[in-house]
C-alpha positions, -999 to +999 in steps of 0.1 A: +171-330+410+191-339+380+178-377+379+143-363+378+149-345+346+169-367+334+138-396+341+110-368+328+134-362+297+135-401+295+100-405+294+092-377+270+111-387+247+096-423+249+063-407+243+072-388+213+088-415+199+056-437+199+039-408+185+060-400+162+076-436+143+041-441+123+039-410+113+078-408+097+073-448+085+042-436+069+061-402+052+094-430+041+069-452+028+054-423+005+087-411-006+096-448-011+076-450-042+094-424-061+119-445-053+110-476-065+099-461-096+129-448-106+149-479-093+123-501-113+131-480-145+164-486-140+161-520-156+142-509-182+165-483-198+186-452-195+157-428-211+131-444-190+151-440-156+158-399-168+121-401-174+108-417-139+134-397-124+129-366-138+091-371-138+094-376-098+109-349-087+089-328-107+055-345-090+065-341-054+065-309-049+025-309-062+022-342-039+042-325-013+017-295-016-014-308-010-004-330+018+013-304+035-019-286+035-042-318+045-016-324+076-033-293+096-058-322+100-035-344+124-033-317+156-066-312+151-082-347+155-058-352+182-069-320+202-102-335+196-097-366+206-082-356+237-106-340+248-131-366+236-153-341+213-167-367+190-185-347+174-157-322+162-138-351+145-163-362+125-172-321+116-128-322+107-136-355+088-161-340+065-139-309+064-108-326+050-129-344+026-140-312+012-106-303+014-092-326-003-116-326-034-103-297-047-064-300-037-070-335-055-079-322-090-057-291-088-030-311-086-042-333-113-048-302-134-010-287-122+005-320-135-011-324-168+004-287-175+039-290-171+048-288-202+062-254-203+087-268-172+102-294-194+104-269-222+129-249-196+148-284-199+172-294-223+158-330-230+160-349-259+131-363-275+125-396-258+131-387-229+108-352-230+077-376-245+086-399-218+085-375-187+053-358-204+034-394-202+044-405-169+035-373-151+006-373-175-009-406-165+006-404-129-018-371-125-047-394-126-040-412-097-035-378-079-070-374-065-077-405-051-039-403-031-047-366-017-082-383-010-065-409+008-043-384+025-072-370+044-088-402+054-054-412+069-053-386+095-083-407+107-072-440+116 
């Protein structure tokens, strides 16, 4: 009796394991590029690495935010999947799409008004003109990650 649940244990484990090492490689690989901003910037200057750093933690929570939202996509394509309803992934496909449209440009619209976060902030100068740009031009880029987002919860 104990070896079986110790084998079934075993085995389930295994099995969430598999399911579950793409999916947390995928999330480090996200959270790596903060990181290798801020590490980058490093080189550069002390201002710029305050900037980058200060600039990245400001942006993931927005990030954070709309792929938290887009993630109720995963269980669902998988449930579908499962039971082989072809025709319900490609109805979630669409929906996440639509989804992710607006989540995309809110956050681009979130990040280009910040200003009155880094006003709670006692920066200096440089550094304050510095955070502004990067999470100005980085908000760009914003729809077209929480676009990708989606489509990732596809492949």
């Amino acid at each position: 009796m104990k070896n079986s649940r110790l084998s079934k244990f075993q085995t389930e484990s295994s099995l969430l394991l598999k399911l579950a090492m793409p999916i947390l490689l995928a999330q480090w690989a996200l959270t790596g590029l903060g990181v290798v901003d801020t590490l980058m910037s490093g080189w550069v200057g002390t201002n710029d690495l305050a900037a980058i750093g200060l600039g990245s933690s400001i942006m993931l929570p927005v990030f954070m935010f709309s792929t938290g939202i887009l993630l109720a996509i995963t269980p669902l394509v998988a449930k579908a999947n499962g039971q082989l309803q072809v025709n319900k992934i490609t109805e979630f496909f669409f929906q996440g799409l639509w989804l992710a449209l607006p989540l995309g440009f809110v956050s681009l619209w979130i990040l280009m008004n910040l200003e009155w976060v880094l006003n709670l902030l006692d920066l200096n100068s440089s550094i304050y003109q510095m955070t502004q740009d990067y999470l100005f031009y980085i908000a760009f880029g914003l729809p077209a990650v929480v676009l990708y987002q989606a489509l990732r919860f596809f492949g």
